[in-house]
KEKE-56734 format. One line per field, with one value per atom (N, C-alpha, C): residue number from 1; residue in one letter; atom name; x negated, y, z. Coordinates in nm, 4 decimals. Atoms other than C-alpha are relative to their C-alpha. Layout:
<atoms>
resi: c(NUM;...)
resn: c(A;...)
name: c(CA;...)
east: c(X;...)
north: c(Y;...)
up: c(Z;...)
</atoms>
This chain:
<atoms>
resi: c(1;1;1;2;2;2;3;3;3;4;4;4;5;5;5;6;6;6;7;7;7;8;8;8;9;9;9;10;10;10;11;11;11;12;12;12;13;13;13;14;14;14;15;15;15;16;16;16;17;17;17;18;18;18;19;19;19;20;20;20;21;21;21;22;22;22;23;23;23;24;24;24;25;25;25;26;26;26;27;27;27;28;28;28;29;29;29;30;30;30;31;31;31;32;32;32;33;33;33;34;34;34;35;35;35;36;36;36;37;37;37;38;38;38;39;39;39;40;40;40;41;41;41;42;42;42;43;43;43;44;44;44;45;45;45;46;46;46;47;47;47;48;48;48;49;49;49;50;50;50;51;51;51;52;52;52;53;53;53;54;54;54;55;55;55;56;56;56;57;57;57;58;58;58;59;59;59;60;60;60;61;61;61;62;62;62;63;63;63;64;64;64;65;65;65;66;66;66;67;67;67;68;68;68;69;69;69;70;70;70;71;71;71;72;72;72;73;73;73;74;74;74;75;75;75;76;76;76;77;77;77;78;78;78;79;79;79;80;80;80;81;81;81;82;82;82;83;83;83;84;84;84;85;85;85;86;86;86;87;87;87;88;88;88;89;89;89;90;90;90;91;91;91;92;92;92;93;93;93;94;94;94;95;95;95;96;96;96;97;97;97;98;98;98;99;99;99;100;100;100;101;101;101;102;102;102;103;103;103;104;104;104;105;105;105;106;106;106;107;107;107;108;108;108;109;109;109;110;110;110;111;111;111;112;112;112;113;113;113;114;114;114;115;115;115;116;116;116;117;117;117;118;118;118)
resn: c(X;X;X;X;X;X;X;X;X;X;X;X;X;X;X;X;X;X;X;X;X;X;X;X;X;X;X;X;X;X;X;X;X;X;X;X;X;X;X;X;X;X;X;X;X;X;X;X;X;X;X;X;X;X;X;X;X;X;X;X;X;X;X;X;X;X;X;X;X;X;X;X;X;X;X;X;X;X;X;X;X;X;X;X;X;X;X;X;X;X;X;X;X;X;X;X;X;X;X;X;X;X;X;X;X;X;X;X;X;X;X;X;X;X;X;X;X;X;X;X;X;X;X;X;X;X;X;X;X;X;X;X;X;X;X;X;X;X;X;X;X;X;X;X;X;X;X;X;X;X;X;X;X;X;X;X;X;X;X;X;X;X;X;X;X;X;X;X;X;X;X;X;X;X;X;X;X;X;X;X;X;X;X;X;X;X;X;X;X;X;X;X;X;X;X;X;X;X;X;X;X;X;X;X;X;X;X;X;X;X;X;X;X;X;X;X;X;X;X;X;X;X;X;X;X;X;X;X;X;X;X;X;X;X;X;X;X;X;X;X;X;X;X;X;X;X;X;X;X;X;X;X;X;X;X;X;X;X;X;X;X;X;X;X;X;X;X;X;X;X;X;X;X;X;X;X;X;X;X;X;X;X;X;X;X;X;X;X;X;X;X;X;X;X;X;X;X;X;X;X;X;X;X;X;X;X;X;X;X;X;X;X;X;X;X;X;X;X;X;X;X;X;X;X;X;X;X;X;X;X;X;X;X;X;X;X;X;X;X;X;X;X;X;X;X;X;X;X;X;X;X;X;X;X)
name: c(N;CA;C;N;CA;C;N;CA;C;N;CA;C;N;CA;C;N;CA;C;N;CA;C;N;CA;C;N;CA;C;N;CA;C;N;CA;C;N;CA;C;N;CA;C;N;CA;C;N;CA;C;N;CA;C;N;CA;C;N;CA;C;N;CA;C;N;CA;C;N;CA;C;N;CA;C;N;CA;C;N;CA;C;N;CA;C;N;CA;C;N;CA;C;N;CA;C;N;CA;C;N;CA;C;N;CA;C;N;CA;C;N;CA;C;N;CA;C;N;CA;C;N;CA;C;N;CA;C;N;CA;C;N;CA;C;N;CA;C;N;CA;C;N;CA;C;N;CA;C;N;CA;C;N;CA;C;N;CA;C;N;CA;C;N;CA;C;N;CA;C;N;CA;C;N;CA;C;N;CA;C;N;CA;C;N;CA;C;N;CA;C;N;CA;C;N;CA;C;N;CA;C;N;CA;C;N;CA;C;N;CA;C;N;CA;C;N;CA;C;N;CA;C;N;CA;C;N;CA;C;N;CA;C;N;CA;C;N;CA;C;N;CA;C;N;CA;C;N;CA;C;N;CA;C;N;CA;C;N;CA;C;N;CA;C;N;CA;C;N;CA;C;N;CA;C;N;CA;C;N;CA;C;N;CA;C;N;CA;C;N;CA;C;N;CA;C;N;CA;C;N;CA;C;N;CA;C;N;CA;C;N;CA;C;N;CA;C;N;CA;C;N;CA;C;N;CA;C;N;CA;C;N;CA;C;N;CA;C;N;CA;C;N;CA;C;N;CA;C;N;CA;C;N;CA;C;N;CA;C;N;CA;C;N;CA;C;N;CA;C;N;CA;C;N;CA;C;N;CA;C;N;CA;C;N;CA;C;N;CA;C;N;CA;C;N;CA;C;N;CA;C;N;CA;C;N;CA;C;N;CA;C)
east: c(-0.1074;-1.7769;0.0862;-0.1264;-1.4637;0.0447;-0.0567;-1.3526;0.1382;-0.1805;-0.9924;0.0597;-0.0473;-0.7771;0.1174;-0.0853;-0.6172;0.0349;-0.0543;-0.3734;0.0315;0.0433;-0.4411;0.2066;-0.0870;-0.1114;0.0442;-0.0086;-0.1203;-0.0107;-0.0169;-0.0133;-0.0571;0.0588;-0.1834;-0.1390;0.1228;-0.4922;-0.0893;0.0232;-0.5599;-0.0705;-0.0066;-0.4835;-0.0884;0.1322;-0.7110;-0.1591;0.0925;-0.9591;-0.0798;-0.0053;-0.9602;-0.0465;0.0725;-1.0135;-0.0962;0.1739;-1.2967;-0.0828;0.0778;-1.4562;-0.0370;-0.0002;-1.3602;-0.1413;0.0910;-1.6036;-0.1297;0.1161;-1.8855;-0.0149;-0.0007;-1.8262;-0.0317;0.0923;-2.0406;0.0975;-0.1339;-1.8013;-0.0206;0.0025;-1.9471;0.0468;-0.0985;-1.8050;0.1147;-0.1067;-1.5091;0.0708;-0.0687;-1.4606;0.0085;0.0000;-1.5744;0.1079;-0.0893;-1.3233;0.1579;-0.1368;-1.0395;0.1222;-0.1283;-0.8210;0.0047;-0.0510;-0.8926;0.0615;-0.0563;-0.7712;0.1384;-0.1410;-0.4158;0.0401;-0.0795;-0.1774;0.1376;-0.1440;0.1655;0.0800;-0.0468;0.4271;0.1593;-0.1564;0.7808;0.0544;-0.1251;1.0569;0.0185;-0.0554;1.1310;0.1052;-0.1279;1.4811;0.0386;-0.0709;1.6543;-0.1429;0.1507;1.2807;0.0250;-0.0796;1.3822;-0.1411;0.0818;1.1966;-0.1130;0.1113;0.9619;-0.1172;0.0966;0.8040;-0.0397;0.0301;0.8402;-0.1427;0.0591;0.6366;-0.1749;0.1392;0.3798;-0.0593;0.0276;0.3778;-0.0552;0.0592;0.3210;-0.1705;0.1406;0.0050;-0.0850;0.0637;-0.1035;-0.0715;0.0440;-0.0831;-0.1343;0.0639;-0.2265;-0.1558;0.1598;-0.5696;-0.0617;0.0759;-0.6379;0.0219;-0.0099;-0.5853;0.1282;-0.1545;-0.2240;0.0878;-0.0723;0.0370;0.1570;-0.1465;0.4201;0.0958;-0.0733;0.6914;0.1334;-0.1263;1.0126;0.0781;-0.1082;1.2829;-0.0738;0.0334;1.2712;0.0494;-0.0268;1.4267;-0.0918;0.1101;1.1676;-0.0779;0.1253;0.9179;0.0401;-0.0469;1.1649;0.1182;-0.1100;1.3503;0.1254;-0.1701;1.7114;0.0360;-0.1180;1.8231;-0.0627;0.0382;1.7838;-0.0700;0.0445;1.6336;-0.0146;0.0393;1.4957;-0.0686;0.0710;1.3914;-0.1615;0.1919;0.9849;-0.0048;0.0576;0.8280;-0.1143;0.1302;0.4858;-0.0886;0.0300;0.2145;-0.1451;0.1750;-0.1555;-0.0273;0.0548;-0.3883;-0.0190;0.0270;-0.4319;-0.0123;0.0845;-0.7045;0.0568;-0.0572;-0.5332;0.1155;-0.0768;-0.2617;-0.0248;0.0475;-0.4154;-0.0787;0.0458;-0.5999;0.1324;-0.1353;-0.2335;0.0429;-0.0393;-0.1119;-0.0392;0.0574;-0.3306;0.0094;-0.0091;-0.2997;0.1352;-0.2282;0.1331;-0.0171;-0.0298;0.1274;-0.0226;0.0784;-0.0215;0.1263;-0.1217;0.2842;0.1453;-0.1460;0.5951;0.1544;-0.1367;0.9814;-0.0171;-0.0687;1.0275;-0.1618;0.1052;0.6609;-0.0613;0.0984;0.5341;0.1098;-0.1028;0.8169;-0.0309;0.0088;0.7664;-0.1451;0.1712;0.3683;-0.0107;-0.0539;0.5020;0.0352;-0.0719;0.7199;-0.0938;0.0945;0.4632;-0.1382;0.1195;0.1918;0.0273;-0.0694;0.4460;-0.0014;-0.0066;0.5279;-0.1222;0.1503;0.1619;-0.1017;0.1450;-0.0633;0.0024;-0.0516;0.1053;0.0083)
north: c(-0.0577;0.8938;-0.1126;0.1447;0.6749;0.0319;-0.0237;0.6305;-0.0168;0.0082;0.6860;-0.0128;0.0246;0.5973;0.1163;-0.1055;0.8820;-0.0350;0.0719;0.7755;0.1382;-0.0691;0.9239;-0.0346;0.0534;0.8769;0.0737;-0.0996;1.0241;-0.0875;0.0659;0.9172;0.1401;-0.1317;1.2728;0.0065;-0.0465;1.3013;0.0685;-0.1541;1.6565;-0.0730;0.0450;1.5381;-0.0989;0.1056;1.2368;0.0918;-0.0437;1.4232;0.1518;-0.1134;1.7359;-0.1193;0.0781;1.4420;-0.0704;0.0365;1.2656;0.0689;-0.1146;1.5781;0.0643;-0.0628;1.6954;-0.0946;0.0716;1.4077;0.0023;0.0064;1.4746;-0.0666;0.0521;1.2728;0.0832;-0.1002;1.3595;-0.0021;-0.0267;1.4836;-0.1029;0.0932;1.1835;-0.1129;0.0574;0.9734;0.0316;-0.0402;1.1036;-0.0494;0.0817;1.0203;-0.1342;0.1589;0.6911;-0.0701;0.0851;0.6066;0.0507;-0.0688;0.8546;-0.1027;0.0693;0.6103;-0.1568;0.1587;0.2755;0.0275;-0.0095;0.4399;0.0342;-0.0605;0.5617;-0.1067;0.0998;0.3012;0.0252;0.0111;0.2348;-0.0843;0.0505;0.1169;-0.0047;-0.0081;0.0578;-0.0601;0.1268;-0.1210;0.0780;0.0142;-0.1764;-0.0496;0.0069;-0.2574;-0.0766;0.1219;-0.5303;0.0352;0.0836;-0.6782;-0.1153;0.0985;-0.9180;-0.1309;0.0811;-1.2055;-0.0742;0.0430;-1.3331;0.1127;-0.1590;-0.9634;-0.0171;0.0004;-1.0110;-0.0668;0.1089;-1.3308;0.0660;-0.0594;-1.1297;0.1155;-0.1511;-0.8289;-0.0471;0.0771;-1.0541;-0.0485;0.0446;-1.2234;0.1167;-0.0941;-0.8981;0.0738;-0.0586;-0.7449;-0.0770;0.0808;-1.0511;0.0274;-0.0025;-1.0434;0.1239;-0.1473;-0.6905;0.0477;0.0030;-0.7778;0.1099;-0.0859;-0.5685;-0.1151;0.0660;-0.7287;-0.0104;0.0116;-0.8307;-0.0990;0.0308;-0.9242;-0.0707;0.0094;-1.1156;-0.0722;0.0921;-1.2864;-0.1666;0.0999;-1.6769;-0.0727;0.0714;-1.7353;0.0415;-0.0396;-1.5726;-0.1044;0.1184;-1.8651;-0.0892;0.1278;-2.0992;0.0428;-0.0353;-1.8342;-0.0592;0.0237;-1.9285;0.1037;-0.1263;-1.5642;0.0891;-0.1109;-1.3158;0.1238;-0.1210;-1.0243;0.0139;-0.0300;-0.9189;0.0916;-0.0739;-0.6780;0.0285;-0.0032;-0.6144;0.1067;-0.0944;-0.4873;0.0260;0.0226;-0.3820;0.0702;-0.0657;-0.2744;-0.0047;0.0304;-0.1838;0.1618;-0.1224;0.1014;0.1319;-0.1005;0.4246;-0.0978;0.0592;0.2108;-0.1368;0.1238;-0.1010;0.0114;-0.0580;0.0811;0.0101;-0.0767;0.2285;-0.1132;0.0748;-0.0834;-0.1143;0.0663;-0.2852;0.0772;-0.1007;0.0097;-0.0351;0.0263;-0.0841;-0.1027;0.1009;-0.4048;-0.0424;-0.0061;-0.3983;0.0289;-0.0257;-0.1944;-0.0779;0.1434;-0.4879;-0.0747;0.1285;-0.7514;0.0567;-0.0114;-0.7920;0.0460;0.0475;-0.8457;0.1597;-0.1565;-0.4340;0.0565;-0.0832;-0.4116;0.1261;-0.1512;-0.1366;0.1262;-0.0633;0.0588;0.0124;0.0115;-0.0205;0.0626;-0.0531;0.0665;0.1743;-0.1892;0.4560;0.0316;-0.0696;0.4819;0.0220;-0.0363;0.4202;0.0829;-0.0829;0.5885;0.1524;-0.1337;0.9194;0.0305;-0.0412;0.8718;0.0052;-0.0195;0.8180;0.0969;-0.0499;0.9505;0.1365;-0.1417;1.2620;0.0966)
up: c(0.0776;3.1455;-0.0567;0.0021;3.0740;-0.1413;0.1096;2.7132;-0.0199;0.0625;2.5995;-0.1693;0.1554;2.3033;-0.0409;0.0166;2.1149;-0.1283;0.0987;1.8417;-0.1123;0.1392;1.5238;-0.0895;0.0927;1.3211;-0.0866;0.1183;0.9720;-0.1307;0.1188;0.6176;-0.1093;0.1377;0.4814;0.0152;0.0199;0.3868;-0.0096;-0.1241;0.4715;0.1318;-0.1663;0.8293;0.0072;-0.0108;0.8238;-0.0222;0.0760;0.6369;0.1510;-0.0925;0.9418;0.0967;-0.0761;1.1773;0.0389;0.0252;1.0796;-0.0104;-0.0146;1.0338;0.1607;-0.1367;1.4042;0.0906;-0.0976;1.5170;-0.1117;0.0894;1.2370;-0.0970;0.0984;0.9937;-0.1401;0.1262;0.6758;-0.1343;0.1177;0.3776;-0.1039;0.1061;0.1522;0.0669;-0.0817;0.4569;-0.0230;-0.0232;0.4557;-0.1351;0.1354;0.0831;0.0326;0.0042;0.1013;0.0898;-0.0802;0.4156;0.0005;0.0351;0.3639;-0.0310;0.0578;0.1445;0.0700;-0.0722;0.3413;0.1270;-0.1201;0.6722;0.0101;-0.0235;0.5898;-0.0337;0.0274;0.5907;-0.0152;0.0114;0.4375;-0.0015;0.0180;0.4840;-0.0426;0.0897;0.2776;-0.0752;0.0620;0.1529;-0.1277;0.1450;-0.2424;0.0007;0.0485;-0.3423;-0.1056;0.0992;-0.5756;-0.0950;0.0702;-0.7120;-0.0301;0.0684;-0.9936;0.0938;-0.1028;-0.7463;-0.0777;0.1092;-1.0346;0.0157;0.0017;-1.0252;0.1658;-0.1582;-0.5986;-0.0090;0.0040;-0.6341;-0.0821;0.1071;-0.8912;0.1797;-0.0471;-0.6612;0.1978;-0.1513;-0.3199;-0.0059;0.0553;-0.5145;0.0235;0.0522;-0.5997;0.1163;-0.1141;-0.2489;0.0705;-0.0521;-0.1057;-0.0390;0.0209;-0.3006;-0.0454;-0.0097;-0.2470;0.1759;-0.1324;0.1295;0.0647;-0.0783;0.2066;0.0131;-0.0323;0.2463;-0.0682;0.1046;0.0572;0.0402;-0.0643;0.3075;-0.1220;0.1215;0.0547;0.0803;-0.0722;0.1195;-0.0447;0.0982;0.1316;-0.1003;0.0953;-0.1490;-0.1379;0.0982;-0.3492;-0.0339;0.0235;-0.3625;-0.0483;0.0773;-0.5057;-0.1240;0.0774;-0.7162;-0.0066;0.0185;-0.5952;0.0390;0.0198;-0.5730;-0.1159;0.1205;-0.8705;0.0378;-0.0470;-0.6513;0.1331;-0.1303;-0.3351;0.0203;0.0271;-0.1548;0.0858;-0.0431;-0.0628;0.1041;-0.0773;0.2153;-0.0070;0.0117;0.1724;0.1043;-0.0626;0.3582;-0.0041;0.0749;0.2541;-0.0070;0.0164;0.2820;-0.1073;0.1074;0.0212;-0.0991;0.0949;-0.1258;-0.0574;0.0249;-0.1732;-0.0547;0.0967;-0.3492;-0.0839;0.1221;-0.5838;-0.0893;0.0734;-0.6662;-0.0461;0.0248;-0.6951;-0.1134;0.1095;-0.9031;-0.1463;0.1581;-1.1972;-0.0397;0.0332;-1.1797;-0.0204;0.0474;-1.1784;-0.1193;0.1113;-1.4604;-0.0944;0.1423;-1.7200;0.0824;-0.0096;-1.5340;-0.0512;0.0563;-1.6721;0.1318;-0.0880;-1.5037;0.1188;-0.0540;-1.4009;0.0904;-0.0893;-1.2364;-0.0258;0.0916;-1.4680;0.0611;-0.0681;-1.3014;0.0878;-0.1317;-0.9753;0.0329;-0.0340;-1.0060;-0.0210;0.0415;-1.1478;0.0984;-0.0999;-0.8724;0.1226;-0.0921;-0.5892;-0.0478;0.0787;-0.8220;0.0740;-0.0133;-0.7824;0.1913;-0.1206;-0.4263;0.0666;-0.1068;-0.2509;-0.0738;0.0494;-0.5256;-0.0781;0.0774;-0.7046;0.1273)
</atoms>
């Protein structure tokens, strides 16, 4: 019997949640992997580049990821904008940790709070 690859592509968690199930996955599985398997990804908008620079760190050592411009790293432009890209779980652990930084992040951690987790 020949194995094939069938591409899963879902940012809902329902839908993930129906899939892992379809192959047996045990419902305390399903918690536990649910939020590391959906991945996102999306652009932020004029990020005063001090907050970029916070919010790149941040991604970084929760293993996602925080695309900037390069003038971010040497602060010679006032703003840029972020691309990010990191699982449920790696959201949600960024999220808490924005809100405590300064320079507009406590903002920025509401807004993706609202859009992925509300």
């Amino acid at each position: 019997m020949e194995s094939n690859i069938i591409i899963i592509n879902t940012t809902n968690p329902p839908d993930l949640e129906q899939e892992l199930g379809n192959i047996g996955v045990s419902d305390r599985g399903i918690e536990i992997m649910k939020e590391k398997m959906i991945f996102h990804c999306f652009r932020l908008t004029n990020v005063d580049t001090r907050a970029a620079n916070i919010l790149k760190q941040t991604m970084l050592s929760r293993g996602g990821e925080a695309a900037v411009s390069a003038a971010t790293v040497n602060l010679s432009a006032a703003h840029t904008d972020v691309i990010i890209g990191a699982t449920r779980h790696q959201l949600r652990q960024a999220v808490a940790r924005l809100r405590e930084q300064p320079w507009g992040l406590r903002p920025i951690a509401e807004k993706i709070e609202e859009e992925f987790f509300k």
